[in-house]
C-alpha positions in Angstrom: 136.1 112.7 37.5 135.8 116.0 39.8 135.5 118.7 37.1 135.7 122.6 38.9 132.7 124.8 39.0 135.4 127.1 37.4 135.7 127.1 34.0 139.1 128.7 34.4 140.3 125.2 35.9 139.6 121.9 34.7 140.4 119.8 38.0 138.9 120.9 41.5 141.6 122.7 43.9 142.7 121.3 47.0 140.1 123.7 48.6 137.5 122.8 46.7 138.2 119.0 47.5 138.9 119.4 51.3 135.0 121.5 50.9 133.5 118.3 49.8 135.2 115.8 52.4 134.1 117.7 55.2 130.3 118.3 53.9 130.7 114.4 53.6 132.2 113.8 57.3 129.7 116.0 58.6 126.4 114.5 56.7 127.3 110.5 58.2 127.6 112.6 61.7 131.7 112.4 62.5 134.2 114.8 63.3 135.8 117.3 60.4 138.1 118.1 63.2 139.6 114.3 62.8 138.3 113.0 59.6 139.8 115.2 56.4 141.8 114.9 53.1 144.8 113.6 54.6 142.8 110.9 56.7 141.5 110.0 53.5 145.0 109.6 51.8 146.6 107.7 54.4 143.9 104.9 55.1 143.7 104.6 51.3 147.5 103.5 51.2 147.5 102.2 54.1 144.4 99.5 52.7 146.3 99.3 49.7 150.0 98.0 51.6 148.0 95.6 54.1 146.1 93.9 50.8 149.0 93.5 48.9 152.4 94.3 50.9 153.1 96.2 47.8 155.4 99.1 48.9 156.0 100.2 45.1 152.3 100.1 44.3 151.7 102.8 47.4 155.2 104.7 46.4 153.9 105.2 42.7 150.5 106.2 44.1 150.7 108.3 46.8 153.6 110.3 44.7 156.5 109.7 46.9 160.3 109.5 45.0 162.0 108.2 47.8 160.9 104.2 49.5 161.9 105.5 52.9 159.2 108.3 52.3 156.4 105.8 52.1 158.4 104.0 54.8 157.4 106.8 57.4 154.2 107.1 56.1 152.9 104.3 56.6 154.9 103.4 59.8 156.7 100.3 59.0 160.0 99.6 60.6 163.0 100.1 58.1 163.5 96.4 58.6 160.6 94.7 57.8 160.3 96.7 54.2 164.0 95.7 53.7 162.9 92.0 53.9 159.6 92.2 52.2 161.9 94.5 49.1 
């Protein structure tokens, strides 16, 4: 989907990817200071959970091997994803 401009690599780098993000922040006129890769990652996950109160779906996504991981993440109290589990 994001081939490299390297031909040395077939995927972009984290660099590369983190380039295009903030050109994007900048050209709808926010902050790259607060809007970034991460911000990205963690409102994608975090839509995903409030759709579908799927706390596997996020794990398997967002790469995480332990449930208390995606816990933290996405700030739910230990409780509530031991009753929703």
């Amino acid at each position: 989907m994001f081939p490299s401009r390297l031909s040395s690599s077939e995927h972009l780098s984290t660099r590369q990817y983190a380039r295009i993000v903030k050109a994007w922040v900048i050209s709808i006129g926010l902050d790259p200071s607060i809007y970034g890769t991460h911000t990205l990652r963690h409102s994608k996950a975090s839509l995903i959970y409030r759709r579908t109160k799927n706390l596997r779906a996020d794990q398997l996504l967002l790469g995480h091997t332990k449930l208390e991981s995606i816990i933290r993440y996405l700030g739910i109290e230990v409780g509530d994803a031991l009753d929703m589990a």
